[in-house]
Backbone as ProteinMPNN parsed JSONL, in Angstrom:
{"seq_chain_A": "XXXXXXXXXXXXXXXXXXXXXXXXXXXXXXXXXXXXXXXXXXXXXXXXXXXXXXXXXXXXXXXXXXXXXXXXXXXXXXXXXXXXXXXXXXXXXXX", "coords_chain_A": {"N_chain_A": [[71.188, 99.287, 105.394], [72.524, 100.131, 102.408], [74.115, 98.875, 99.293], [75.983, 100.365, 96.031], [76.695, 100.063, 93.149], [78.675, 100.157, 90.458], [77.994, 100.205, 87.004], [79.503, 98.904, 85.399], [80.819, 96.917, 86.13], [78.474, 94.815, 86.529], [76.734, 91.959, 86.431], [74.889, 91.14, 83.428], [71.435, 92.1, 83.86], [71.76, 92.739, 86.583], [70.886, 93.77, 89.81], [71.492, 97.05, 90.857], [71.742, 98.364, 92.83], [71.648, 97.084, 96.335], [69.27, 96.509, 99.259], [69.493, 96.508, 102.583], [71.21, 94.868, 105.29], [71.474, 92.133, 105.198], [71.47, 91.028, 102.688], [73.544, 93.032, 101.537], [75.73, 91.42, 102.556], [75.883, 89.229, 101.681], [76.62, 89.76, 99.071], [79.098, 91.117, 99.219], [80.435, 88.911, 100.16], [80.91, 87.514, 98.3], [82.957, 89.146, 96.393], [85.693, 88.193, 96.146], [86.976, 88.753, 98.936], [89.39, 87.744, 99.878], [91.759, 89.472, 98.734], [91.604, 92.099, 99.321], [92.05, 95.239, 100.781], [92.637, 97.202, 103.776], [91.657, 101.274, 103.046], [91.878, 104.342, 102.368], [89.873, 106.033, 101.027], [89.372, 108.818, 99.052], [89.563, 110.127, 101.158], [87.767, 108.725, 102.88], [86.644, 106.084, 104.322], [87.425, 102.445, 103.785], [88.045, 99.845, 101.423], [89.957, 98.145, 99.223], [90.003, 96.023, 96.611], [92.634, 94.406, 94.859], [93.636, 92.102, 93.114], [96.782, 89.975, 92.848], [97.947, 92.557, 92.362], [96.917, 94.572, 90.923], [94.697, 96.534, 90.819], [91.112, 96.551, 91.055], [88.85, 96.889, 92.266], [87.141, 99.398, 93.933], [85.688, 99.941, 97.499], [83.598, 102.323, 98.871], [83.266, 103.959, 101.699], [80.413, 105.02, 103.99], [79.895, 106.026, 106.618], [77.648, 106.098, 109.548], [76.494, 106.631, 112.864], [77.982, 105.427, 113.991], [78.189, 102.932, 112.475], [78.372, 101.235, 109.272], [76.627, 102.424, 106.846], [76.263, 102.893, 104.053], [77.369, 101.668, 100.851], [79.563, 102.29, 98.563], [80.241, 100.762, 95.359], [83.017, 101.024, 93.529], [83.989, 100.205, 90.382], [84.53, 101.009, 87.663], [87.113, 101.479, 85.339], [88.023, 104.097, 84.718], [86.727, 105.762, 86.246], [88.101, 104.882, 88.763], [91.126, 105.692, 88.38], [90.72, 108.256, 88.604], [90.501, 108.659, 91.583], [91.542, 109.465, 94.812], [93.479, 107.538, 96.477], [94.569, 105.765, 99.93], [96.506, 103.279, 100.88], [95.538, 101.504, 103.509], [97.221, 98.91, 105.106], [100.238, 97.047, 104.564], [100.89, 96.367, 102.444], [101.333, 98.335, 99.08], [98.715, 99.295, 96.442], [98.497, 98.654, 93.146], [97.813, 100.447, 90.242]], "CA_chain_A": [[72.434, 99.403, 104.681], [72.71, 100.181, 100.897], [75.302, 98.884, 98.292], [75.76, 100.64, 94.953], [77.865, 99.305, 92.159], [79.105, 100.691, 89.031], [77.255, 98.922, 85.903], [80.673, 98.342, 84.63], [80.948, 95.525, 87.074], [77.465, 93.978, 87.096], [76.454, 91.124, 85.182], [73.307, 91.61, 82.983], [70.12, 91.889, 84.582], [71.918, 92.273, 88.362], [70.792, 95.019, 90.286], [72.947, 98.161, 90.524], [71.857, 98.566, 93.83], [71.156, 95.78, 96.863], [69.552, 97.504, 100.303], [69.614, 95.418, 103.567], [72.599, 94.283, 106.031], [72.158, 90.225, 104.856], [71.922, 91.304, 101.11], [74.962, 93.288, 101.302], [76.937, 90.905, 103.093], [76.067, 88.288, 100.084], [77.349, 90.161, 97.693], [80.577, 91.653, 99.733], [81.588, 87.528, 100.591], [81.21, 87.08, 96.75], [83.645, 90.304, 95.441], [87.097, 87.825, 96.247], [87.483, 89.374, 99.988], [91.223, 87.89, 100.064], [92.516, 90.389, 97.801], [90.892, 93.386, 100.368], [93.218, 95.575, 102.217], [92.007, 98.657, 104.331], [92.572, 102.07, 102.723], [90.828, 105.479, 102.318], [89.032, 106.435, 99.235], [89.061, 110.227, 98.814], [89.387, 110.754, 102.562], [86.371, 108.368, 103.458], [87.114, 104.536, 104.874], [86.962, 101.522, 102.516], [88.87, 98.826, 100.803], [90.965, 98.156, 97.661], [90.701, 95.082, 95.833], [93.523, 94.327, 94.034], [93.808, 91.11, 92.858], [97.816, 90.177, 91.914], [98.597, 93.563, 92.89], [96.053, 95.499, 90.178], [93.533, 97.186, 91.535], [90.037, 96.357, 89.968], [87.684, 97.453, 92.486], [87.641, 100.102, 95.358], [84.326, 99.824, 98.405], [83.627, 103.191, 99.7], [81.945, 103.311, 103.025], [79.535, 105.925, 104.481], [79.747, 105.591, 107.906], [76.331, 107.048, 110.18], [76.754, 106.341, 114.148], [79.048, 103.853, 114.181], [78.156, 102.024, 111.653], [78.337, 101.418, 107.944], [75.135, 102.646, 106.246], [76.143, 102.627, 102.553], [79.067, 101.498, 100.279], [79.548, 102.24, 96.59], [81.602, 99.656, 94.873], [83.992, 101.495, 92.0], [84.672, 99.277, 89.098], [85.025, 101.238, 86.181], [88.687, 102.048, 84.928], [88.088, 105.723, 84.081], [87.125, 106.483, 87.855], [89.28, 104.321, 89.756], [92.134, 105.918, 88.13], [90.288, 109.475, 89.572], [90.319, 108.504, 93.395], [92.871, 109.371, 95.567], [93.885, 106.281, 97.217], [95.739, 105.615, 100.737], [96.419, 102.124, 101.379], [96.032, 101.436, 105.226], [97.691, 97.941, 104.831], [101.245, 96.977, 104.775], [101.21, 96.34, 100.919], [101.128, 99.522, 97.989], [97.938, 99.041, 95.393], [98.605, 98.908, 92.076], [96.651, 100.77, 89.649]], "C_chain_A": [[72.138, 99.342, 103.193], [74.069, 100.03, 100.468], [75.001, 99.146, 96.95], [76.896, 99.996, 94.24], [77.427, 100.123, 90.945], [78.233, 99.683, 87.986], [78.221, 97.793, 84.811], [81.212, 96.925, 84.979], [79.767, 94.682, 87.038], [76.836, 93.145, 86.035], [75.339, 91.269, 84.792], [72.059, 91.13, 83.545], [70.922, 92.095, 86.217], [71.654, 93.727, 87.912], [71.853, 95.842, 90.763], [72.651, 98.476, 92.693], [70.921, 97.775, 95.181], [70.736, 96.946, 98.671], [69.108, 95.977, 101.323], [70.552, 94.907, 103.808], [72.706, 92.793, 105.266], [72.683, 90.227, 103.333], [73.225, 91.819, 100.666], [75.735, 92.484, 102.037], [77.143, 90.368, 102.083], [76.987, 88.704, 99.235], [79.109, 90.858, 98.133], [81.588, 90.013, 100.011], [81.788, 87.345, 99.068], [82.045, 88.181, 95.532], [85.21, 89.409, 95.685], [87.918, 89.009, 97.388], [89.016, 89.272, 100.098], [91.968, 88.747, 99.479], [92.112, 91.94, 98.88], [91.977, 93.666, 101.108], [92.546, 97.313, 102.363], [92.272, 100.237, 103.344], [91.417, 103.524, 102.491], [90.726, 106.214, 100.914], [88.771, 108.007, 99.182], [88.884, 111.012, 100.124], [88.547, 109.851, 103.326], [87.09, 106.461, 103.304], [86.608, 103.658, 103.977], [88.187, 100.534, 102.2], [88.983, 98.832, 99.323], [90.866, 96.599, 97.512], [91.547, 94.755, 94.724], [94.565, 92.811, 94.138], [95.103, 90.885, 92.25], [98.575, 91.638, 92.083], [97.808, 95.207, 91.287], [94.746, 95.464, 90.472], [91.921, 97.529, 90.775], [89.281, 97.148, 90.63], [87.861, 98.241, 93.834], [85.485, 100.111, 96.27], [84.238, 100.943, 99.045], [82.885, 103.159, 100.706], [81.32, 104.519, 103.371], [79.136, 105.502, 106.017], [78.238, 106.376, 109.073], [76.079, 106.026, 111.459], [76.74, 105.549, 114.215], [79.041, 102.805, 113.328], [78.474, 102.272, 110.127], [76.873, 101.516, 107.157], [75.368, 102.617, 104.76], [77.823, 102.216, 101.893], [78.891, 101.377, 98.85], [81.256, 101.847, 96.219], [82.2, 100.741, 93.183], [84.867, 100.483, 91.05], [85.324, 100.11, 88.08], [86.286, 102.175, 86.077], [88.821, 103.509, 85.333], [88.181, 106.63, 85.997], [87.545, 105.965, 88.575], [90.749, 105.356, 89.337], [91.815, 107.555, 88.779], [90.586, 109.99, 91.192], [91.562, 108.687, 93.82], [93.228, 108.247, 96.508], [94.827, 106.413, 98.684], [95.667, 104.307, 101.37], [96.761, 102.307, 103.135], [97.385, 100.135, 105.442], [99.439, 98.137, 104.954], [101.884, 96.735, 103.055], [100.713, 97.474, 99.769], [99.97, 98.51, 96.682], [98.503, 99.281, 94.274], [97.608, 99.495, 91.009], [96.465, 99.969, 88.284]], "O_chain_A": [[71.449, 98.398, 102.808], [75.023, 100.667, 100.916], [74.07, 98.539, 96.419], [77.875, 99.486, 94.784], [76.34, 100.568, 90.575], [77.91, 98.531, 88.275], [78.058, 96.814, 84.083], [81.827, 96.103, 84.301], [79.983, 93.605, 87.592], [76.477, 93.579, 84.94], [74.511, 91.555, 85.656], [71.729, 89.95, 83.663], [70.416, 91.364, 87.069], [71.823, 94.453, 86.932], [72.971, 95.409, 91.04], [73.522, 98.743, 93.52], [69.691, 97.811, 95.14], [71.495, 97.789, 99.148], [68.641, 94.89, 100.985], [71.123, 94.335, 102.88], [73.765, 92.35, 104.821], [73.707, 89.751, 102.844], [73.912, 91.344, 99.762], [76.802, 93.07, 102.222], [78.139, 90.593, 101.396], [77.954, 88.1, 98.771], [80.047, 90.981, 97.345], [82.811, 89.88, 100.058], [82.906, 87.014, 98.672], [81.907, 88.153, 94.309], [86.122, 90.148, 95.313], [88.857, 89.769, 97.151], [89.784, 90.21, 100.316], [93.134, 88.701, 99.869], [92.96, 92.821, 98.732], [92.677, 92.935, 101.808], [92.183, 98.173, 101.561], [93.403, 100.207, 102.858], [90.191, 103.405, 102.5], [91.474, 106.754, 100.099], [87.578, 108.269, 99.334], [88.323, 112.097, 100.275], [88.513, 110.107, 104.529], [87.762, 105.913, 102.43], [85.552, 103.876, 103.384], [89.229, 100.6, 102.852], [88.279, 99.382, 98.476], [91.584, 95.901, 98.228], [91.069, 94.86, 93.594], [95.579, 92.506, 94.768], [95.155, 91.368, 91.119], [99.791, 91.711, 91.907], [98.229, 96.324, 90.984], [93.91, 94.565, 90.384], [91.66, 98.53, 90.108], [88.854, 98.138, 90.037], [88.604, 97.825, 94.723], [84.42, 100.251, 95.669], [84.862, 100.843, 100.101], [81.89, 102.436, 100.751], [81.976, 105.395, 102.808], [78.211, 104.777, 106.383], [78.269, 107.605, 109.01], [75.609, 104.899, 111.306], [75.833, 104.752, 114.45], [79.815, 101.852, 113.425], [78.806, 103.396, 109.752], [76.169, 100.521, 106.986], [74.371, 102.2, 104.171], [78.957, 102.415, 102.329], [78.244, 100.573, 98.18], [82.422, 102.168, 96.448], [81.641, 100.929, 92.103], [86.053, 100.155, 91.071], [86.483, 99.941, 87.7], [86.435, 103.289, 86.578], [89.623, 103.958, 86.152], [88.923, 107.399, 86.609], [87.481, 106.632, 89.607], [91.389, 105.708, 90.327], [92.723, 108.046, 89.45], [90.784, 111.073, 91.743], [92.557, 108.17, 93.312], [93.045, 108.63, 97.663], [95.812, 107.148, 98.608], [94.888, 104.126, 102.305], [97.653, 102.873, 103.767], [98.455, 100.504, 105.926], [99.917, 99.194, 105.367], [103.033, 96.908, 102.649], [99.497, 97.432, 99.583], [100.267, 97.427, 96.178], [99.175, 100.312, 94.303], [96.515, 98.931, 90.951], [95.455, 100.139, 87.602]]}, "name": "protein", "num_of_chains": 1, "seq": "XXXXXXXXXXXXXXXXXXXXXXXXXXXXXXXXXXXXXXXXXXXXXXXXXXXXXXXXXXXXXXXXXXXXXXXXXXXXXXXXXXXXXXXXXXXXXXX"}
């Protein structure tokens, strides 16, 4: 499993990109999961955090037989506001 992240999000010196199932879990329990609600990112499965009801960071997933094989985290303003969003959830994201 690979996770990429925006640099816009990553504190100096962290790596932009973590590979291995335990490594990416680490860093997915430490993005403030309670704010997470299902939703599809440009057609492709993933989550919306949106902390308060503004939407900081979106998790795209890459799914490869049956599983999740990669996920690129979208921080930065410019392309969050790009993505077509569809909340699965029962609550509307805010941008």
């Amino acid at each position: 499993m690979v996770l990429r992240a925006d640099r816009s999000i990553l504190a100096p010196g962290q790596a932009r990109e973590q590979r291995g199932a335990a490594a990416v879990a680490r860093q997915a329990l430490a993005r403030r999961a309670q704010f997470a609600e299902p939703a599809l990112i440009d057609g492709s499965p993933g989550l919306l955090l949106a902390p308060f009801g503004r939407l900081r960071l979106v998790l795209r997933f890459t799914v490869a037989h049956g599983r999740i094989a990669e996920i690129d985290v979208v921080g930065d303003p410019e392309r969050l506001q790009a993505l077509d969003l569809a909340v699965l959830g029962d609550r509307p994201a805010s941008r």
